[in-house]
NUDO-101212 format. One record per residue (C-alpha): residue in three letters; x, y, z. Coordinates in Angstrom, 3 decimals. Layout:
N
@r->Ala	east->X	north->Y	up->Z
...
//
This chain:
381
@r->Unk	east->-169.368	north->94.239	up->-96.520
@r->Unk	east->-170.537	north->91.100	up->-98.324
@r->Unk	east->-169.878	north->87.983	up->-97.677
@r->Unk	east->-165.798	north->86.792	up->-98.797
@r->Unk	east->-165.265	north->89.881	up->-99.766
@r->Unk	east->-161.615	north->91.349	up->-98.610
@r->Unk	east->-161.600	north->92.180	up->-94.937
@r->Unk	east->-159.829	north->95.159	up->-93.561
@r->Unk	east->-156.110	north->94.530	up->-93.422
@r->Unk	east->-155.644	north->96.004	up->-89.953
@r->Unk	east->-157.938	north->93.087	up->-88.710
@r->Unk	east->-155.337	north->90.306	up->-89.684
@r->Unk	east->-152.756	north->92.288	up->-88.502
@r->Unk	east->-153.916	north->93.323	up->-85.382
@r->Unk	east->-155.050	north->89.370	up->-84.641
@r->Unk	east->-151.430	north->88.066	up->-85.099
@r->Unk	east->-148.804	north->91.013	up->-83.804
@r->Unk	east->-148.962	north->89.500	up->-80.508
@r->Unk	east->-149.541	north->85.936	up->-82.190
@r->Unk	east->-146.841	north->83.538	up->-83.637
@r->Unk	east->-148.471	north->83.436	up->-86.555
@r->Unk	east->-147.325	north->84.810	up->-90.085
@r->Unk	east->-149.976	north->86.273	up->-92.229
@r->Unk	east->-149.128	north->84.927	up->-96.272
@r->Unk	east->-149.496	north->87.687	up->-98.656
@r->Unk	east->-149.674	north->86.078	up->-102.319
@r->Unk	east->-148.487	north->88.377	up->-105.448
@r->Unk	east->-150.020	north->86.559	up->-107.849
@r->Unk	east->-148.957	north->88.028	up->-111.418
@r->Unk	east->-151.760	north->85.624	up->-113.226
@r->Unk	east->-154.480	north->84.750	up->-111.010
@r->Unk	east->-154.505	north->81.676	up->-113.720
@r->Unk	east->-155.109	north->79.126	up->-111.825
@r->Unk	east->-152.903	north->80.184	up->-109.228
@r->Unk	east->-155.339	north->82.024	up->-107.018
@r->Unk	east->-157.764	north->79.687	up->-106.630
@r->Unk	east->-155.191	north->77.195	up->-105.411
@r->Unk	east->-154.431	north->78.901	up->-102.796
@r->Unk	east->-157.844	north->80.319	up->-101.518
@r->Unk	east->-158.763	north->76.010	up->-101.719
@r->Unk	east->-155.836	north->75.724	up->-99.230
@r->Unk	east->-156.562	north->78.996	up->-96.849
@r->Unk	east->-160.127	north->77.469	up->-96.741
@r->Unk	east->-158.855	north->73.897	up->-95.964
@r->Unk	east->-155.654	north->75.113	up->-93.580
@r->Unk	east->-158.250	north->77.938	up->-91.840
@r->Unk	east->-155.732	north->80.545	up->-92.874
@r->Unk	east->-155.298	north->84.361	up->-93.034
@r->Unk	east->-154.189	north->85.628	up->-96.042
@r->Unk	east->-154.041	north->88.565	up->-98.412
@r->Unk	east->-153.700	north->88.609	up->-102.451
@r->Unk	east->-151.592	north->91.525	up->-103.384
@r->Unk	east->-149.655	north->93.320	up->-106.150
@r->Unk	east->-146.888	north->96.158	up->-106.044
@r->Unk	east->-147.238	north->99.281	up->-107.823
@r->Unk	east->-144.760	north->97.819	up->-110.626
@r->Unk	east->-146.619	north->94.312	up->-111.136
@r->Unk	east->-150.108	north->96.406	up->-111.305
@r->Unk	east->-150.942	north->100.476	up->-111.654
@r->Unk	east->-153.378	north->102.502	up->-114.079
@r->Unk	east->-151.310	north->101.244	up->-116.913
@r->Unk	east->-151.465	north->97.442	up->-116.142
@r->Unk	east->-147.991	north->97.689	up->-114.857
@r->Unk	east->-146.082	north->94.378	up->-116.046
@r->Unk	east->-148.748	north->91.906	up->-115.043
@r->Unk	east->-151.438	north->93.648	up->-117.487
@r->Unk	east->-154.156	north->94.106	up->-114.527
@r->Unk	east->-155.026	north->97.527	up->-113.632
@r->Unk	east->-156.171	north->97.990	up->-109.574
@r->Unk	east->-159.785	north->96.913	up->-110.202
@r->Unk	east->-158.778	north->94.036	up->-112.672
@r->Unk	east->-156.906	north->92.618	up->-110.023
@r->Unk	east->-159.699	north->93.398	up->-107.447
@r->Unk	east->-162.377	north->91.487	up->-109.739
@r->Unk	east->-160.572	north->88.703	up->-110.427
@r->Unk	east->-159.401	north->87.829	up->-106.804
@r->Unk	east->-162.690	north->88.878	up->-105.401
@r->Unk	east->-164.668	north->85.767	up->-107.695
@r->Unk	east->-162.623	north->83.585	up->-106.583
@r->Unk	east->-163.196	north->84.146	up->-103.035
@r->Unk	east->-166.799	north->83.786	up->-103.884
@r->Unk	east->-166.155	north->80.882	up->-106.063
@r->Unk	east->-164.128	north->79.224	up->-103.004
@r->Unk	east->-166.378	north->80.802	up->-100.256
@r->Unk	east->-163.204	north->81.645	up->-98.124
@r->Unk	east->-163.463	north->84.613	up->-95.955
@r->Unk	east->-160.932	north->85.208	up->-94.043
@r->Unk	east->-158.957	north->87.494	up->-96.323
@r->Unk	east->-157.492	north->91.016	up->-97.708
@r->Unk	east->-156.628	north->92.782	up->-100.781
@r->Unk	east->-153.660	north->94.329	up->-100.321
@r->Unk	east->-151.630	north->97.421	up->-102.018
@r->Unk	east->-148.427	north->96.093	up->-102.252
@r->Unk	east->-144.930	north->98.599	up->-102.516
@r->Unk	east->-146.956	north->101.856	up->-103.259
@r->Unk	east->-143.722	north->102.822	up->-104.448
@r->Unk	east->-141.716	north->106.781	up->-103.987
@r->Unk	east->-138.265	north->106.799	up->-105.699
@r->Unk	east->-138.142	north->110.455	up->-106.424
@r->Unk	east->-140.797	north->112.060	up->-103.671
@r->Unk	east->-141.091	north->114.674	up->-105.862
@r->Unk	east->-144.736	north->116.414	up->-106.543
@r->Unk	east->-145.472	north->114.535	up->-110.063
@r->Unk	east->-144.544	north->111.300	up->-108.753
@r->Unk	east->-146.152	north->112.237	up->-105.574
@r->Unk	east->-149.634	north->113.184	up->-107.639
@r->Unk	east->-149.820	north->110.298	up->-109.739
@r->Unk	east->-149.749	north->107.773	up->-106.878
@r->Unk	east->-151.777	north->109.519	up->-105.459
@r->Unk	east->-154.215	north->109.022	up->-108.209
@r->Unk	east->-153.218	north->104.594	up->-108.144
@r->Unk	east->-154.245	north->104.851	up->-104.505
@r->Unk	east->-157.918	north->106.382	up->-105.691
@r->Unk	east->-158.362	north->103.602	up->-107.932
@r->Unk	east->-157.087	north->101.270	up->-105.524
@r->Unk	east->-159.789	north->102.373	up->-102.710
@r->Unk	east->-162.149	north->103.069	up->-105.754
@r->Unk	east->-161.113	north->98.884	up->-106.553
@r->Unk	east->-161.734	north->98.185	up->-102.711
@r->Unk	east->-158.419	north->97.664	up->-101.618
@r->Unk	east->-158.725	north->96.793	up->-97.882
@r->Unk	east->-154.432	north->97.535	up->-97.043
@r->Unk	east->-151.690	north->99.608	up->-98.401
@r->Unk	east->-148.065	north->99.410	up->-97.928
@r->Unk	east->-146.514	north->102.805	up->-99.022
@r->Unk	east->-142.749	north->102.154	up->-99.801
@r->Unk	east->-140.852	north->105.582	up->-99.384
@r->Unk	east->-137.512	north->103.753	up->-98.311
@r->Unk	east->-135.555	north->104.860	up->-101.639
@r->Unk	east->-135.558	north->108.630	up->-100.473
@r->Unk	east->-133.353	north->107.323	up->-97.521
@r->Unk	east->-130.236	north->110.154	up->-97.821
@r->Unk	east->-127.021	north->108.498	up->-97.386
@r->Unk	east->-125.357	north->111.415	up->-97.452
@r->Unk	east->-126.098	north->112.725	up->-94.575
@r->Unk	east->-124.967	north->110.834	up->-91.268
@r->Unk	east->-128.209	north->111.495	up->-88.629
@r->Unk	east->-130.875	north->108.852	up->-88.817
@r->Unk	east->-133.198	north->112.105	up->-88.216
@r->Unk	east->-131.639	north->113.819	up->-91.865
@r->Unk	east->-131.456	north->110.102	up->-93.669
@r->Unk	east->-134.997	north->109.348	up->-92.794
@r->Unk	east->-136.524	north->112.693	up->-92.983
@r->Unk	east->-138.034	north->113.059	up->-96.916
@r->Unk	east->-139.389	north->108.834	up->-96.017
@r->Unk	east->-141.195	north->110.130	up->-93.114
@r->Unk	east->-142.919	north->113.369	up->-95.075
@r->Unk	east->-143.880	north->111.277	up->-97.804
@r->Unk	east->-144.820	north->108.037	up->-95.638
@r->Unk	east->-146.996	north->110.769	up->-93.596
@r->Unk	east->-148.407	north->112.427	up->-96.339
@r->Unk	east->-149.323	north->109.518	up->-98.489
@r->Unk	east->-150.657	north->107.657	up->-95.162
@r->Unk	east->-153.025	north->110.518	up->-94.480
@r->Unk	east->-154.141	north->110.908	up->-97.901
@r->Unk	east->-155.434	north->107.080	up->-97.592
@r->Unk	east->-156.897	north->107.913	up->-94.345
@r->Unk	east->-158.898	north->110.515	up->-96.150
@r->Unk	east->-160.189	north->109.191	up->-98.537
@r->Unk	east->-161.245	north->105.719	up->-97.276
@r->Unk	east->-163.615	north->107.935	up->-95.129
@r->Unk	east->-163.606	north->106.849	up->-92.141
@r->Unk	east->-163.108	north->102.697	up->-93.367
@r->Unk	east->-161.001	north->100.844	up->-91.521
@r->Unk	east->-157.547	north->99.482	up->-93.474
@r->Unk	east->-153.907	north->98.031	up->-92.911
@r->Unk	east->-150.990	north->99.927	up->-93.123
@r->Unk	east->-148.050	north->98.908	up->-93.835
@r->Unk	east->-144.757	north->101.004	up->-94.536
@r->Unk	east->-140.819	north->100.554	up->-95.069
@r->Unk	east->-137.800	north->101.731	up->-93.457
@r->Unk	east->-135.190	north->99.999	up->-95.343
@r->Unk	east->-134.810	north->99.820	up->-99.869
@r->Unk	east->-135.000	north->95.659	up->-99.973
@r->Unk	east->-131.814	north->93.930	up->-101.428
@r->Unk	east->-129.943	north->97.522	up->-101.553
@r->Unk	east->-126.248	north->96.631	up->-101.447
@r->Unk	east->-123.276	north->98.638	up->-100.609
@r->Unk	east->-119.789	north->97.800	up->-100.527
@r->Unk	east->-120.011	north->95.720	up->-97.513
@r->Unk	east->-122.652	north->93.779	up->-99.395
@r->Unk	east->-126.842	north->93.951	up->-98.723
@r->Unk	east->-127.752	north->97.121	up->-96.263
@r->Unk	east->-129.635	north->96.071	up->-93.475
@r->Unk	east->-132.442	north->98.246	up->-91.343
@r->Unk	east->-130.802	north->99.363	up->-87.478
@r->Unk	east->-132.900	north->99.177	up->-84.441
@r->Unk	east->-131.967	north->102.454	up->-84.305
@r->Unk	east->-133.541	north->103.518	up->-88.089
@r->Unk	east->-136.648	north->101.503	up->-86.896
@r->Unk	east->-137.257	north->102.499	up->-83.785
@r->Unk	east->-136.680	north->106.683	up->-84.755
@r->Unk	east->-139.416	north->105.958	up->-88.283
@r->Unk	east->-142.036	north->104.138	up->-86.266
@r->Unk	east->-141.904	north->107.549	up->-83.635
@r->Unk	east->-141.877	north->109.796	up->-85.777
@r->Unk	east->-144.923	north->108.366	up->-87.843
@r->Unk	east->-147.013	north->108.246	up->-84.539
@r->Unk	east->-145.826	north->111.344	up->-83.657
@r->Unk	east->-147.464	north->112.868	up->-87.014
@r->Unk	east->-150.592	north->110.626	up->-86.205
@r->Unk	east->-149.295	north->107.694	up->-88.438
@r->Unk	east->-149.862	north->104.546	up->-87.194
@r->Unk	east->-148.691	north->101.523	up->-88.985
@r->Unk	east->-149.567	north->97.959	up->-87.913
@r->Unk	east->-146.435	north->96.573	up->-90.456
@r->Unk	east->-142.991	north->97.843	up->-90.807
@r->Unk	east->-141.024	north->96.167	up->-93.895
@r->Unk	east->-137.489	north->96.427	up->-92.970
@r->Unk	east->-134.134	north->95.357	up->-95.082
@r->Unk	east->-132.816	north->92.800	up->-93.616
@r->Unk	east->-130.794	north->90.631	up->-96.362
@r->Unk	east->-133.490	north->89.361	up->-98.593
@r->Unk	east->-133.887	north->89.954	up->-102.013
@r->Unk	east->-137.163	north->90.194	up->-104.044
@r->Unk	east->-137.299	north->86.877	up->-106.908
@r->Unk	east->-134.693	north->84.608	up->-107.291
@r->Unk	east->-131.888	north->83.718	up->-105.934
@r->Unk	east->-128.905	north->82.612	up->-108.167
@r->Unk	east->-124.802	north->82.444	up->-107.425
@r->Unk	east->-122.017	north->83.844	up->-109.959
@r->Unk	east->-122.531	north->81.841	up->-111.679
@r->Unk	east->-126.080	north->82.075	up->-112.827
@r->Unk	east->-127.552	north->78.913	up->-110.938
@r->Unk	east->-130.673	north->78.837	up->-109.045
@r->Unk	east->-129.692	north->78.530	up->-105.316
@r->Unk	east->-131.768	north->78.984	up->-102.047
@r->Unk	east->-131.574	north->82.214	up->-100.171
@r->Unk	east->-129.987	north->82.004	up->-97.420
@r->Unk	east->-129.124	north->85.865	up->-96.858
@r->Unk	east->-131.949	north->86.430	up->-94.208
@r->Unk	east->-130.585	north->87.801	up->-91.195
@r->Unk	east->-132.361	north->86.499	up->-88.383
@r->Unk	east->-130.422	north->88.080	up->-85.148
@r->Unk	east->-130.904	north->91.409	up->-86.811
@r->Unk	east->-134.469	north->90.741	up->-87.764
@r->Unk	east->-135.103	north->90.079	up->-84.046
@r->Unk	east->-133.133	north->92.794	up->-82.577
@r->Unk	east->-135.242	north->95.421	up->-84.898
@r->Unk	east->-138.609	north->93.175	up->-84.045
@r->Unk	east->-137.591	north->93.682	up->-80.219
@r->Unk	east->-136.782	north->97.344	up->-80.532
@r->Unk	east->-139.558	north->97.913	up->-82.289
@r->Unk	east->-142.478	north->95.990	up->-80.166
@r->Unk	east->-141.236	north->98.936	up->-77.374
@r->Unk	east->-141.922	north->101.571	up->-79.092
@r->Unk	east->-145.526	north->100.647	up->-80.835
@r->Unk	east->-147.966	north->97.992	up->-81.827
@r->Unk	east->-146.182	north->96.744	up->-85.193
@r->Unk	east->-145.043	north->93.308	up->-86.591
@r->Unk	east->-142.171	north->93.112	up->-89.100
@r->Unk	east->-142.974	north->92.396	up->-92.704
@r->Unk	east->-140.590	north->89.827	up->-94.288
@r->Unk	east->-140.271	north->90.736	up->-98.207
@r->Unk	east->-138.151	north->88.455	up->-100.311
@r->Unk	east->-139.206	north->85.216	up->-99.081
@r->Unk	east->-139.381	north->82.936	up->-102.291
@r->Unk	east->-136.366	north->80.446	up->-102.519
@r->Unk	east->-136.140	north->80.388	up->-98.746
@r->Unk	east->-136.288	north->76.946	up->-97.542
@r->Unk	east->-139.371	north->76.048	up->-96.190
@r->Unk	east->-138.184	north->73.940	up->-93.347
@r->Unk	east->-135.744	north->77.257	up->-91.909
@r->Unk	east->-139.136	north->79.489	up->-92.269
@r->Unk	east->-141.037	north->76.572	up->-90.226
@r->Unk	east->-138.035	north->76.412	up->-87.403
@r->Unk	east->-136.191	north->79.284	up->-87.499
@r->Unk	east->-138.208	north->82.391	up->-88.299
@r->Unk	east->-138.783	north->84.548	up->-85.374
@r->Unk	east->-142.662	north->84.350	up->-85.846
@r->Unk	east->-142.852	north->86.409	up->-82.662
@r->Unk	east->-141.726	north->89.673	up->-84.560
@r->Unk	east->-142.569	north->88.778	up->-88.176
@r->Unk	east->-146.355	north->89.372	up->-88.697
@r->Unk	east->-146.347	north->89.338	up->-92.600
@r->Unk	east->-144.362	north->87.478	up->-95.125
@r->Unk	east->-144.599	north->88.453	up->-99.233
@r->Unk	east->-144.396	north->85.464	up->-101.454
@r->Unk	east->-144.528	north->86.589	up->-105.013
@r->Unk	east->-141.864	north->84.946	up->-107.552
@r->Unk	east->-142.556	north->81.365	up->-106.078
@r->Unk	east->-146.170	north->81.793	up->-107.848
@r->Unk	east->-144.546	north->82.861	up->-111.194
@r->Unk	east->-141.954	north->80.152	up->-111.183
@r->Unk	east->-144.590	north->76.954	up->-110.364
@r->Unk	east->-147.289	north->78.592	up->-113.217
@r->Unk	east->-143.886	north->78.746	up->-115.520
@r->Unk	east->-143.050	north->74.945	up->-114.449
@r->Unk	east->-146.789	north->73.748	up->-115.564
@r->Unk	east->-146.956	north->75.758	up->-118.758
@r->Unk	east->-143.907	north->74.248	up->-119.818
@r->Unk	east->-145.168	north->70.454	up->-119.703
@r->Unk	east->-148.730	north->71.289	up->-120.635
@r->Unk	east->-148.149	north->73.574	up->-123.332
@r->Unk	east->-144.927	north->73.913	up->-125.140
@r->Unk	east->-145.399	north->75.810	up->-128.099
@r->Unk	east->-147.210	north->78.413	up->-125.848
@r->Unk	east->-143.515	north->78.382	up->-123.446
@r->Unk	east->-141.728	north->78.241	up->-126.998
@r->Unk	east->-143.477	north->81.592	up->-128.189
@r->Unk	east->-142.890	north->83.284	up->-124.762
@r->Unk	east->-139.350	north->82.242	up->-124.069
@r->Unk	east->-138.778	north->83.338	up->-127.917
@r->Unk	east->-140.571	north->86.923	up->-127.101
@r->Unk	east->-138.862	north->87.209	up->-123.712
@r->Unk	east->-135.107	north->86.666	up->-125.888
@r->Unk	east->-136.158	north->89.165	up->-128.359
@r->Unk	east->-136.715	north->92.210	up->-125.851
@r->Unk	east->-134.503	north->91.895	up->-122.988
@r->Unk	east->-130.817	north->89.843	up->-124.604
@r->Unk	east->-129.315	north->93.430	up->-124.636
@r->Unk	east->-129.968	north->94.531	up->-121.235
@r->Unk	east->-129.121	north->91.036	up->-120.206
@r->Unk	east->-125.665	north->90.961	up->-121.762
@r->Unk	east->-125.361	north->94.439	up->-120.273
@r->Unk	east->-125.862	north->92.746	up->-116.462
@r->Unk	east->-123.430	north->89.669	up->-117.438
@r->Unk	east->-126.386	north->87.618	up->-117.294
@r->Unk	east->-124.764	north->84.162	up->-117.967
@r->Unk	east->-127.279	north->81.518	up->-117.849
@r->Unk	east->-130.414	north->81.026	up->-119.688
@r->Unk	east->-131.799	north->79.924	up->-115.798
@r->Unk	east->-131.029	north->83.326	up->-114.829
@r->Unk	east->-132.434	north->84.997	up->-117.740
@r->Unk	east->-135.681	north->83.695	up->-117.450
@r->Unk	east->-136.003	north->83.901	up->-114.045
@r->Unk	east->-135.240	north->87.751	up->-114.433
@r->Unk	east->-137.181	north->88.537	up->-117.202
@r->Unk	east->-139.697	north->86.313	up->-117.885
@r->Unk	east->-141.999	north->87.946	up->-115.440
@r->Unk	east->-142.250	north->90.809	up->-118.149
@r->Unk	east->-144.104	north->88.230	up->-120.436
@r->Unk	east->-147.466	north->88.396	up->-118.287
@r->Unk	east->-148.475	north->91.715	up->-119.836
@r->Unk	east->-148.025	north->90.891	up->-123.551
@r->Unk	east->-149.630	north->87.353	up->-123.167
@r->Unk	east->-152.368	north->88.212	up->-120.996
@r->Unk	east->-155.446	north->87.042	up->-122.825
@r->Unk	east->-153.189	north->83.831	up->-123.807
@r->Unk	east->-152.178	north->83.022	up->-120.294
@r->Unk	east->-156.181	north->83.672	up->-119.817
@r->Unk	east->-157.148	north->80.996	up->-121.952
@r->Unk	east->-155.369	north->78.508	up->-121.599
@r->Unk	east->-156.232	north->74.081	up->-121.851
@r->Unk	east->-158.442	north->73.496	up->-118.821
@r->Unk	east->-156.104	north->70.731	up->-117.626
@r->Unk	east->-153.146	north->73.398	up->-117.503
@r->Unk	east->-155.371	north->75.444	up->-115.508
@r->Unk	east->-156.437	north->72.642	up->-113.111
@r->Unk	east->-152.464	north->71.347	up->-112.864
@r->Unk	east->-151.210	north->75.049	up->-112.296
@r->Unk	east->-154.284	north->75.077	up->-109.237
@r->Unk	east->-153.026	north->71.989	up->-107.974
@r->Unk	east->-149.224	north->72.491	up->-107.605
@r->Unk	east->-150.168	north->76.032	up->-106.155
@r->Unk	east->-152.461	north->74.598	up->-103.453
@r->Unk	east->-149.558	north->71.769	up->-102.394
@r->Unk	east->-147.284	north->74.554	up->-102.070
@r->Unk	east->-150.020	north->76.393	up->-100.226
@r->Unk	east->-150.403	north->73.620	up->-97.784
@r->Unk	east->-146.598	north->73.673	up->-97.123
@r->Unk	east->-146.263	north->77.537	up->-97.003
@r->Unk	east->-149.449	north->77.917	up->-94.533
@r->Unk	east->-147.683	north->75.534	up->-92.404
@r->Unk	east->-144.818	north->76.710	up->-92.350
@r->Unk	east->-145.828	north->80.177	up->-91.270
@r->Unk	east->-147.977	north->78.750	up->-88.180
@r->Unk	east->-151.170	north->79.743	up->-89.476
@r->Unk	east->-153.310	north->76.850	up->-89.980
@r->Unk	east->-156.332	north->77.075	up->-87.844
@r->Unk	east->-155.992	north->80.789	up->-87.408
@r->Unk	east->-158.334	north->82.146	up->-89.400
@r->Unk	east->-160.880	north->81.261	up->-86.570
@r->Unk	east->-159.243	north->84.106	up->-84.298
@r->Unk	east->-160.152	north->87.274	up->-87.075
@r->Unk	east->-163.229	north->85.428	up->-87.037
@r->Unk	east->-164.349	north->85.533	up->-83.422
@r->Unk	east->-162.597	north->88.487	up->-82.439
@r->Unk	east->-164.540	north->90.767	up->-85.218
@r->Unk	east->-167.737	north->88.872	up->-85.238
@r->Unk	east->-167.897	north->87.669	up->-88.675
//
């Protein structure tokens, strides 16, 4: 392994399950700037980290963000270099199943070859839509998750030949709502997925569970931008508690963007959570530069955005133009890639700046400044 290349992810999480520390995992949809604003801050905070995508925001067809698996890989792995931060890993995020049937099984099957062939160092296989609800055992509701979590776990541990990796997988669909409102992940559900994965010779280190969030933003009937507030935290520690008894595993927190910072600082029950996802807050500070620094370029996006996505809009009683964007303008990355990759060098520089403040603030808020020295001295680097 060369130096500031990706480490494996089981080495952060193992470091920090039993450490009140929260390991940031950055979906960055452009690295634009945005990367390498937050590899300057992991270098100057000491903190772990991982860079990752989902399945949606980057596969063999460039997903939404246009970056295929070893895109991605290049361009996060020269920045590392270009920062010289080490402590780090590229991460696989929501390795998505919605149907579990062969064909959908096969073809991510074939994303996860090019995402060891990219040298992705963690996966997190998301199985958690083939939860049965019609059925009232947790043994029948969970049962197709755990055959494809299994199968698609194994198939990893196959083929990275004997390298070591993270693993990450989910119990509960994130944001799924019901009439009651957003579904949330039983100690019970946790506790019965986790056992049955070891029993099969699964063994995660992270467990993403439902437990009120919602991926993006957050906005009221209204269609205004408000914080998200719908994190449950007693649950989140009664499933981290029932959990730590049964195996080795830290709760992932998905869904963290519009959270306030000073309730993730004070309140988050660090003790369980090992792993938090911040994706949209990247999107929505590049957004916020590209708008001041170049106009027309925001103009002719916004414009494109309108043109392909009104209808569906009007179909899901969008009502604000807030709401609008912040729903659909993530769709624009794809189309404008090679614009968004060359844009003003003072954009680029702003867009690095506001992401390494917010770095700063999200590092510390998660406990992990200084922390990068444990991964260090425990695994000799």
């Amino acid at each position: 392994m060369a130096k500031f290349d990706p480490l494996p992810g089981n080495y952060l999480f193992d470091c920090f399950i039993d450490d009140e520390c929260i390991i940031m995992a950055c979906n960055t949809r452009t690295t634009v700037g945005v990367a390498k604003g937050i590899f300057r801050a992991a270098k100057d905070l000491d903190a772990p980290m991982m860079m990752e995508l989902a399945k949606s925001e980057c596969d063999l067809n460039g997903g939404y963000t246009g970056f295929t698996p070893q895109k991605y890989s290049e361009a996060v792995r020269t920045i590392a270099k270009q920062v010289k931060y080490d402590v780090w890993a590229l991460h696989a995020d929501h390795i998505t199943v919605k149907k579990g049937d062969n064909e959908e099984i096969e073809k991510i099957k074939k994303l996860i070859d090019a995402q060891i062939k990219a040298g992705y160092t963690s996966f997190a296989i998301d199985a958690s839509f083939l939860f049965d609800d019609k059925v009232n055992s947790v043994a029948e509701q969970l049962k197709r998750n755990i055959e494809v979590t299994t199968e698609l776990a194994k198939y990893i541990e196959e083929n990275m030949k004997g390298k070591s990796f993270g693993l990450e997988v989910e119990v509960g669909e994130i944001g799924k709502k019901d009439e009651h409102g957003r579904v949330l992940t039983t100690p019970e559900e946790a506790t019965y997925f986790i056992k049955k994965l070891n029993e099969n010779g699964v063994y995660p280190q992270g467990l993403a569970i439902a437990n009120g969030s919602a991926h993006g933003n957050t906005y009221d009937a209204e269609g205004n931008l408000v914080p998200q507030l719908s994190i449950d935290i007693p649950q989140t520690v009664r499933v981290g508690e029932a959990v730590r008894k049964v195996a080795k595993v830290g709760i992932v927190q998905h869904g963290i963007t519009g959270t306030p910072l000073d309730l993730i600082a004070t309140k988050f029950p660090k003790k369980y959570i090992v792993k938090g996802n911040v994706g949209t807050n990247w999107q929505n500070l590049f957004y916020d530069v590209v708008k001041v620094y170049q106009p027309d370029l925001y103009k002719e996006i916004k414009e494109w955005v309108h043109q392909n996505y009104d209808e569906e809009a009007k179909k899901k009683n969008i009502k604000s133009e807030e709401e609008f964007l912040g729903k659909y303008i993530k769709n624009a990355f794809k189309p404008f890639f090679e614009k968004v990759n060359s844009l003003e060098k003072d954009t680029v520089k702003a867009i690095e700046d506001i992401c390494y403040a917010n770095s700063l603030l999200f590092f510390k808020a998660f406990s992990a400044i200084g922390k990068a020295s444990v991964v260090r001295e425990k695994y000799k680097i």
